[in-house]
Each structure stands twice: as C-alpha cells, then as structure tokens.
C-alpha positions in Angstrom: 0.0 0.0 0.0 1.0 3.7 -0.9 1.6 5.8 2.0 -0.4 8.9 1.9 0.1 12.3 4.2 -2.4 11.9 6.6 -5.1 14.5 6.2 -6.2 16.8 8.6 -9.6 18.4 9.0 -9.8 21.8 6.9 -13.1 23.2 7.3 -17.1 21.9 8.8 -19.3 22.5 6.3 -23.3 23.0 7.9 -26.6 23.4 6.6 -28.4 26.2 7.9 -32.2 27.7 7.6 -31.5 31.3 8.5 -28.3 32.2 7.2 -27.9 35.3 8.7 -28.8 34.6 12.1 -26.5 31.1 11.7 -23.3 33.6 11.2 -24.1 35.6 13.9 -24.5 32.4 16.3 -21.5 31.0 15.1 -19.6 34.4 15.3 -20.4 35.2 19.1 -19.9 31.2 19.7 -16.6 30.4 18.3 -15.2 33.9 17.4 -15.2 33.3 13.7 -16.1 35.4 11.3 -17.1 36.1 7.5 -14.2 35.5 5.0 -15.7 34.7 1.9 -19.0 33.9 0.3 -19.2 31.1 -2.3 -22.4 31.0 -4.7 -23.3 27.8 -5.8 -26.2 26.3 -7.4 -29.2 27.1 -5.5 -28.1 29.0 -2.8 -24.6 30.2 -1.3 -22.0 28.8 1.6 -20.8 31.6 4.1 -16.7 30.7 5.0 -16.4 31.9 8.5 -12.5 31.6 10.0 -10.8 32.9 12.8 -8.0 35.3 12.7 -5.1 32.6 11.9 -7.8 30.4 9.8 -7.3 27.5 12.4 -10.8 27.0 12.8 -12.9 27.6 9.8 -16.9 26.5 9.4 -18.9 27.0 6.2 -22.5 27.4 6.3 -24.3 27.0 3.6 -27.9 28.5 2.7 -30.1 26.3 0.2 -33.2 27.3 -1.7 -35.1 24.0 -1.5 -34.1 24.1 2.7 -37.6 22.8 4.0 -36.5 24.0 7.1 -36.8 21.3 9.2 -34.3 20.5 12.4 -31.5 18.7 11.8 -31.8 14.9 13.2 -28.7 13.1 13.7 -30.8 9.5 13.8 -30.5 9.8 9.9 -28.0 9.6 7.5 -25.6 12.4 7.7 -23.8 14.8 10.1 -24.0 12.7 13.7 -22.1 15.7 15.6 -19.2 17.8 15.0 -16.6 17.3 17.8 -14.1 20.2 19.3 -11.2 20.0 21.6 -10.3 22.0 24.4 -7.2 21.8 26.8 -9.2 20.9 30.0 -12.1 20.5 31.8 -11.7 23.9 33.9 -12.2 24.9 30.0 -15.4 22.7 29.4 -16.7 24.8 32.6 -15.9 28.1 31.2 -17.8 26.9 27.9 -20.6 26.6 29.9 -21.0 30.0 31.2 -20.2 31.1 27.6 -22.8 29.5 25.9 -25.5 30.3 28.6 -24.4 33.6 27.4 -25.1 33.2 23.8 -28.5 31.6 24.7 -27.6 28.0 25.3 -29.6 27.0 28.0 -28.5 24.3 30.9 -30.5 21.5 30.3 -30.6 17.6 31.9 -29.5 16.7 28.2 -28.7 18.7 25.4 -31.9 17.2 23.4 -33.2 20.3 21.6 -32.0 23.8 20.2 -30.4 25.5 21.8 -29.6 24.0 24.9 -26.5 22.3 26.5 -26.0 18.9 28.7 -24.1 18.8 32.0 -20.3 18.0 31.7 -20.1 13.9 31.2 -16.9 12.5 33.0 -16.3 9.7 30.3 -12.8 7.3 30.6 -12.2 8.8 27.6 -12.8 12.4 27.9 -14.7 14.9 30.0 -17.6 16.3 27.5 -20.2 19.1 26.5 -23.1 18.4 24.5 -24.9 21.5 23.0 -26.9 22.3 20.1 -27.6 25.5 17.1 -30.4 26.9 16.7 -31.2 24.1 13.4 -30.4 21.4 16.3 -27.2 20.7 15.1 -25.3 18.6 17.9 -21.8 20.0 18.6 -19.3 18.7 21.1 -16.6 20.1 23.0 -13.5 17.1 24.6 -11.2 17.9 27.1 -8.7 15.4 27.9 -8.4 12.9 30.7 -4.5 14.0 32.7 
C-alpha cells in the first residue's frame, strides 16, 4: 500500500435555515467570522475563519431548505466534535454559551440548549446544540 500524508480536518461544512442569524451564532460562539461567500447552485456557503484560519466552518444556505431541524438519527452529520485543553475549560464553555442563549439542560436534546459535563474514561464532554439542532461537542482530555 501507498503511504499517503495523513489529512487533517480543513473546514465543517453546515446546513443552515436562517443564514444570517446562523453567522451571527456561530460568530459570538466560536469567534469566527465572515471570510468569503461562495455562490453555488441554489443557494450560497458563508466561510467563517478565525483570525489565523485555524478553525474555519462553512454554512451554507439552500433554496429548497424545507427548514426542518436537523436529526442526527438519519443519514448524515452525527455531531461535529471540538477539543479544548481541559475540563476547567469545558466549565468556562458553559457559562459562555448560557451567554449566547444555550440554556442548561438535563441533556442537550433540543435547540439551543446544552447537557451537563459527562466525565467519560475517555474524555470529559459538553453536548450542546444551534439553533437548526445541530449537535456539537466540545472534549477535554483525561490528565
């Protein structure tokens, strides 16, 4: 077998109902902004970056968007997992997104809302949801 260079992630790409009000979530959230818009058939994706382009998420607006919630029972986007250094950080992600209107929930089960921290063996995590119900995670590291 050939050996290859081993990829690394370069951008999320999301599917959003309200375009506007996604960037603007995902802007306060992250500290990404615009970059670049790329027209394509049917609607357009919105490249959001932050300052170094470390972290960069592309949301894309389509015309034929029903605008139903996202459902990660079905084939397609499960979750979209982030890394932080520690849980001290996790906690501080907490109080952040309560900020940016993620409520405290028992679990992170709807938009909009975020799950305690779990204490896994492999990780300590938070669950939390957009506004289209996308999950998202953030993993800190067992030391």
């Amino acid at each position: 077998m050939t050996a290859v260079t081993q990829p690394r992630l370069h951008h999320l790409a999301l599917t959003v109902t309200d375009l506007e009000s996604s960037v603007e979530w995902y802007g306060e959230v992250f500290g990404v902004h615009p970059v670049l818009d790329v027209p394509h058939q049917g609607g357009v994706g919105r490249i959001l970056a932050d300052d170094d382009r470390q972290l960069m998420i592309a949301l894309h607006r389509h015309d034929t968007n029903d605008g139903a919630l996202c459902n990660e029972t079905v084939t397609g986007l499960d979750h979209a997992g982030f890394a932080v250094g520690s849980r001290a950080d996790l906690e501080q992600w907490q109080d952040h997104l309560e900020a940016h209107g993620v409520v405290r929930a028992d679990t992170a089960d709807k938009p909009l809302t975020q799950s305690p921290i779990a204490d896994e063996p492999y990780a300590s995590v938070l669950v939390f949801r957009d506004q289209d119900n996308i999950q998202l995670e953030l993993f800190a590291p067992n030391h």
